[in-house]
C-alpha positions as CSV (number, residue, x, y, z in Angstrom):
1,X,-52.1,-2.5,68.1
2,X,-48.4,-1.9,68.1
3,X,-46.6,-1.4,64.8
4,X,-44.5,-4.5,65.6
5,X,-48.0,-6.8,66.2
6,X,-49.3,-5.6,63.2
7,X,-46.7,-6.3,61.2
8,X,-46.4,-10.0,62.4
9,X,-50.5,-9.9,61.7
10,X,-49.8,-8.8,57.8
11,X,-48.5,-12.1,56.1
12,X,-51.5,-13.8,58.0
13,X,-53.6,-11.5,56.8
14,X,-52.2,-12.0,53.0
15,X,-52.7,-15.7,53.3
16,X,-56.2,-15.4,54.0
17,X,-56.8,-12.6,51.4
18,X,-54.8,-15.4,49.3
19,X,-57.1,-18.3,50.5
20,X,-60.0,-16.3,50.1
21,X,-59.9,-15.5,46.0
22,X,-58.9,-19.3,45.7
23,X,-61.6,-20.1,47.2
24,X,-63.7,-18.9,44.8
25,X,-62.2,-20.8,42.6
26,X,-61.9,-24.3,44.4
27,X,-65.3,-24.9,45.2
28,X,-67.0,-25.4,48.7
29,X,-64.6,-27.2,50.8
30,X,-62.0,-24.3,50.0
31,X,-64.1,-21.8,51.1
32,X,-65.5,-23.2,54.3
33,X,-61.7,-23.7,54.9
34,X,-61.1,-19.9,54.2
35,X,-64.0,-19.2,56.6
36,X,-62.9,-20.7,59.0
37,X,-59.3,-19.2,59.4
38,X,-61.6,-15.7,58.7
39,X,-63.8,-16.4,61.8
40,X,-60.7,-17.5,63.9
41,X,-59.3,-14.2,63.0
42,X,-62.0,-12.3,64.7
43,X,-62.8,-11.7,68.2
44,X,-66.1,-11.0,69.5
45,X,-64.8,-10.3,72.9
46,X,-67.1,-7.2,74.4
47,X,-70.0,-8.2,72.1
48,X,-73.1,-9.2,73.3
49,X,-73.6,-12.8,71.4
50,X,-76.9,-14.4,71.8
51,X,-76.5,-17.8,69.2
52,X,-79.1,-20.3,68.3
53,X,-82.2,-18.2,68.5
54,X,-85.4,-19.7,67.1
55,X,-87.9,-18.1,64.6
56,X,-89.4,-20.9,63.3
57,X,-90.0,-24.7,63.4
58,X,-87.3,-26.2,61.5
59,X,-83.9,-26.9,62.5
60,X,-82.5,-24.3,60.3
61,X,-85.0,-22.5,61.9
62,X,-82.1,-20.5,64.0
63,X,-80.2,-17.2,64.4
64,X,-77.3,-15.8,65.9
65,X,-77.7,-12.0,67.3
66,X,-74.1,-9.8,67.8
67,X,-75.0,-6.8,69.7
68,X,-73.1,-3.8,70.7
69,X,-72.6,-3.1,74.7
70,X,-75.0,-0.8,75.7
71,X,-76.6,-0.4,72.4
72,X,-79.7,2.2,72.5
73,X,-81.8,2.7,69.1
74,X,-79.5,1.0,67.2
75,X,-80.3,0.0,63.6
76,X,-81.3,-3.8,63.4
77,X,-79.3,-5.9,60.7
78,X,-80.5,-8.8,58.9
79,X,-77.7,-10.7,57.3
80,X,-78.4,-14.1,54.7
81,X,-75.8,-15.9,53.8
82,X,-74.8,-17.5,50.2
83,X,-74.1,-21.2,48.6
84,X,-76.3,-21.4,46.2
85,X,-79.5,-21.7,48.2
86,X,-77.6,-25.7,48.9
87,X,-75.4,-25.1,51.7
88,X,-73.7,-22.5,53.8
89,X,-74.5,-21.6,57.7
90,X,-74.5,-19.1,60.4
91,X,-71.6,-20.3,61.5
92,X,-69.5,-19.8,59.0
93,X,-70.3,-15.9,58.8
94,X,-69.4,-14.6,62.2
95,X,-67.1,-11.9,61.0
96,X,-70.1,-10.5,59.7
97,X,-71.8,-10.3,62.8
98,X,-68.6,-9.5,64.3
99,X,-68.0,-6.6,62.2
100,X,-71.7,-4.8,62.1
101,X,-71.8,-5.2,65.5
102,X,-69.0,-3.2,66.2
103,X,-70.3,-0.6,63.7
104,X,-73.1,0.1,66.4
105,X,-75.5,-2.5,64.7
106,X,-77.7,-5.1,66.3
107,X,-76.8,-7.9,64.2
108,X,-78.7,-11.1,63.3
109,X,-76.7,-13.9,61.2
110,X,-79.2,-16.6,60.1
111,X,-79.7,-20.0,59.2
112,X,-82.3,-20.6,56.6
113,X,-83.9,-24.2,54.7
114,X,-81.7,-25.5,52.1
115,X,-82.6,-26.9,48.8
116,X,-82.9,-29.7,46.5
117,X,-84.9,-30.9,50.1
118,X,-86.4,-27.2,50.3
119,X,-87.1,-25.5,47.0
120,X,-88.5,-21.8,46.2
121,X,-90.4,-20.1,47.6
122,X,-89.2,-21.8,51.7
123,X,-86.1,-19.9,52.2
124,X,-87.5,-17.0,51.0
125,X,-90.1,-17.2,53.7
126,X,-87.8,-17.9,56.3
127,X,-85.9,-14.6,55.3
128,X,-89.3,-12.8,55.8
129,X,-89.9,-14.9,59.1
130,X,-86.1,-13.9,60.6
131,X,-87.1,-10.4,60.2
132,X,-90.1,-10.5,61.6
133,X,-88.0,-12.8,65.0
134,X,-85.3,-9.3,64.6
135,X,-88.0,-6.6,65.1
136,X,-90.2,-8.5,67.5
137,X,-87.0,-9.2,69.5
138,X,-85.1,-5.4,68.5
139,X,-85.7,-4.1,72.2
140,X,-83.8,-6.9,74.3
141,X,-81.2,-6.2,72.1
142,X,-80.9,-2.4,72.3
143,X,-82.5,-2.0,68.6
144,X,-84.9,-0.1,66.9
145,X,-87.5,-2.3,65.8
146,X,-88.3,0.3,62.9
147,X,-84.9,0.6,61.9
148,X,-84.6,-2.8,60.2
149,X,-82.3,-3.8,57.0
150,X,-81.6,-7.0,55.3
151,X,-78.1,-8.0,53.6
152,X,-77.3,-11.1,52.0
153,X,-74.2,-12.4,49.4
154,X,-74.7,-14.4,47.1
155,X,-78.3,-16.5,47.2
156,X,-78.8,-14.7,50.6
157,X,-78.7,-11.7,48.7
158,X,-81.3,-13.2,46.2
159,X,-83.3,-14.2,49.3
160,X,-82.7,-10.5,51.3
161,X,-84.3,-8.9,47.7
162,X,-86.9,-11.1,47.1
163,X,-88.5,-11.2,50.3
164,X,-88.6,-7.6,50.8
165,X,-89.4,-6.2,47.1
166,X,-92.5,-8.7,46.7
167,X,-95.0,-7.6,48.8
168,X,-96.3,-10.8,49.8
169,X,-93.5,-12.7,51.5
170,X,-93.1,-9.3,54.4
171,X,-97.1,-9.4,54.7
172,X,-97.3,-12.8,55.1
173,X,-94.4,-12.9,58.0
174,X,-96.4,-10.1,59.3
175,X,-94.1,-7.3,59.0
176,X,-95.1,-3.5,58.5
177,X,-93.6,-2.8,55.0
178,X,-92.5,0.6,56.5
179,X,-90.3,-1.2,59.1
180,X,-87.9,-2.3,56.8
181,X,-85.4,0.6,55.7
182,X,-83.3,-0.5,53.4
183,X,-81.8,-3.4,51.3
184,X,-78.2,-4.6,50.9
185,X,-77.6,-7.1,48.2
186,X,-74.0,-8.3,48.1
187,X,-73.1,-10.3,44.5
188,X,-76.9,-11.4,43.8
189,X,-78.5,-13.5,41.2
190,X,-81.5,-11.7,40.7
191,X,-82.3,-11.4,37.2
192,X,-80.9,-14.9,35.2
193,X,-82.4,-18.4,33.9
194,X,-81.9,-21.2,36.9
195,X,-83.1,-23.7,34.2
196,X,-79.6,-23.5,32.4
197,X,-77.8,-23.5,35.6
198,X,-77.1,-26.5,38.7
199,X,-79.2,-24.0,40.7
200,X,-82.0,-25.2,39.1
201,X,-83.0,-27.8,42.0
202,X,-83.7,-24.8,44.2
203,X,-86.8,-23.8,42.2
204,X,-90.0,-25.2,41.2
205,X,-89.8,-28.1,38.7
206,X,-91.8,-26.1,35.5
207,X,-90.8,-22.7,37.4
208,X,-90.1,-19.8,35.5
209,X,-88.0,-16.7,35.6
210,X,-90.8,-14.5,35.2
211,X,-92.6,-16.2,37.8
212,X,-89.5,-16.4,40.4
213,X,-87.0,-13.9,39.8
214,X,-86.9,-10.5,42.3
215,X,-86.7,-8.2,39.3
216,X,-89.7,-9.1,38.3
217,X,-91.8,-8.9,41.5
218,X,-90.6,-4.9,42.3
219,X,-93.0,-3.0,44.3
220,X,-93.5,0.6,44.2
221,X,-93.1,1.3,47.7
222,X,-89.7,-0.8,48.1
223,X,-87.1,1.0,50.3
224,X,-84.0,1.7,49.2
225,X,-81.4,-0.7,47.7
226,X,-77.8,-1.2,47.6
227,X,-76.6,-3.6,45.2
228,X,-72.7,-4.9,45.0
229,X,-71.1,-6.0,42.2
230,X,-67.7,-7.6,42.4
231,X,-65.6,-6.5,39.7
232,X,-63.8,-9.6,39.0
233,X,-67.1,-11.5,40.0
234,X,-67.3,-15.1,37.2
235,X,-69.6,-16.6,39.7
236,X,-72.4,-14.6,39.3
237,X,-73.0,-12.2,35.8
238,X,-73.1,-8.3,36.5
239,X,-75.8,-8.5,34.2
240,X,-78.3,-9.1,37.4
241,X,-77.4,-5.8,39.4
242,X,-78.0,-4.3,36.2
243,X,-81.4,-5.7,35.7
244,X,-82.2,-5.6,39.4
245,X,-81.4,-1.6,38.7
246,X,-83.3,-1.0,36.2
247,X,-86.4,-2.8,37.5
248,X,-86.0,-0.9,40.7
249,X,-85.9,2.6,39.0
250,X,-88.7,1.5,36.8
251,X,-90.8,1.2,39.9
252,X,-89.0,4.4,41.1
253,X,-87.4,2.8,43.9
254,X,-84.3,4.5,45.3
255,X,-81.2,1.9,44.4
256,X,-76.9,2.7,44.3
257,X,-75.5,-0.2,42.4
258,X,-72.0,0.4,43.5
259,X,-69.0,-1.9,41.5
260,X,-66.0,-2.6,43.9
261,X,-62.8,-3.2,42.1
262,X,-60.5,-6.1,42.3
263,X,-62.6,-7.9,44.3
264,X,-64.4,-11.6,43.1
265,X,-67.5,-12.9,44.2
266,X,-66.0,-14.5,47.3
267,X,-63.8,-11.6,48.6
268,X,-66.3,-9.2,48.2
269,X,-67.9,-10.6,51.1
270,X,-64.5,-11.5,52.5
271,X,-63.8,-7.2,52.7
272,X,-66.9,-7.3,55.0
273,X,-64.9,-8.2,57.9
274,X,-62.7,-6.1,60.0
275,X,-59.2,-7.5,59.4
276,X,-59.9,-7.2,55.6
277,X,-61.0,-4.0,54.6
278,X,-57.9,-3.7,53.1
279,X,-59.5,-6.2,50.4
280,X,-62.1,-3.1,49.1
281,X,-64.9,-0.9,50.0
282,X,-67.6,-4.0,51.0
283,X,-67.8,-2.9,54.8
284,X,-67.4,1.2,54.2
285,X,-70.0,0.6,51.7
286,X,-72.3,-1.0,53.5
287,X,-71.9,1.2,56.5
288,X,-72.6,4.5,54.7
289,X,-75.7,3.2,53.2
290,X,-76.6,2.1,56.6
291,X,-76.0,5.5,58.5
292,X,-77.9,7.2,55.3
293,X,-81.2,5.7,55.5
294,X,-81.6,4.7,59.4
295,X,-84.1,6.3,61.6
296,X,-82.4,9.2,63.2
């Protein structure tokens, strides 16, 4: 890029970074808005997109793949998105696939059922399920089936923890424990009381923490985690990366919780993508956990 392109790109760039931490103020509309200037920022031009790809019987049911040209062994990424287990899509999270696919990752971006119409445990076993469609499918894709993580923000994050720390949701999907390699949680609630929170529709009715939440369902043989925490996050209370910790190393599971500064519980999945890195250390972060724990 020339010097004289990027510094027409710049104020665009500050009005999204702008629109971005608003949006995490402002509520759903805001944000889809700010995604969508995000995506529109982003090119996938030389990728190898594959969108709409089905792993199970529901509508939601779908998956977009962004693979690298000419990708060999490549690690295969899962990613989940957020929205409070009530809304959010695949669609609005193309720079992610965008931007781990031009890390050298094979890159799945799902869809997943929503509540109040789809409570606890269903998108949890679609998370299991979309990994389970990413390793089956790895090969066409020029991935390593046994190189497999999981990311999610937000709720996704909640889902990408959960369904890989309890052992039943990865047996029941029919994945070999071992496949998956690691675990990126971006801003998650995993440790926290959904009865005293809006959130409640996406759990049981009579559903308890001690029954639901991931920090209480840690197995021993867990892969690594990464766990996010937005500085600035008031969405979601640091509190659960620090109980989600704890619970890990109590089970003596390798875990980094890693706090990025300045960043709020929207732009920390914002700094994911390419044109914002300036933002913080989301993508960096995510990378280098990546590139440490893949299959070599």
């Amino acid at each position: 890029m020339s010097s004289r392109s990027a510094r027409r790109l710049l104020p665009a760039l500050g009005l999204l970074a702008l629109g971005l931490t608003l949006a995490a103020c402002s509520g759903q509309t805001a944000g889809a808005g700010a995604q969508g200037l995000l995506n529109a920022a982003v090119s996938t031009r030389g990728l190898e997109v594959t969108r709409d790809q089905r792993y199970g019987p529901d509508a939601r049911n779908v998956l977009d793949v962004y693979a690298p040209p000419n990708a060999r062994n490549a690690p295969v990424v899962l990613f989940v998105h957020g929205g409070s287990w009530q809304s959010g899509d695949k669609e609005g999270h193309k720079f992610v696939g965008e931007s781990l696919a031009r890390a050298g990752y094979v890159t799945g971006v799902m869809n997943y059922r929503l509540a109040p119409q789809n409570r606890y445990p269903a998108y949890i076993q679609d998370t299991a399920a979309a990994l389970r469609w990413m390793r089956d499918n790895a090969a066409k894709f020029g991935g390593n089936p046994d190189s497999l993580f999981v990311s999610g923000h937000s709720a996704g994050a909640f889902n990408a923890v959960e369904a890989v720390v309890n052992e039943r949701w990865l047996r029941e999907a029919g994945v070999p424990i071992r496949a998956v390699r690691g675990v990126i949680g971006i801003a998650g609630p995993y440790s926290y009381d959904f009865r005293d929170f809006q959130s409640r529709v996406a759990f049981p009715e009579g559903g308890t923490p001690d029954e639901i939440m991931p920090d209480r369902h840690v197995r021993p043989d867990a892969p690594p985690h990464l766990l996010l925490v937005a500085e600035n996050d008031t969405t979601v209370h640091p509190q659960n990366a620090l109980n989600m910790e704890a619970a890990l190393k109590r089970a003596g599971v390798p875990v980094t919780r890693t706090v990025l500064p300045r960043l709020n519980h929207i732009t920390v999945v914002g700094a994911l993508a390419r044109p914002l890195t300036f933002l913080g250390g989301t993508r960096q972060t995510v990378i280098d956990f990546i590139e440490a724990h893949r299959l070599k």
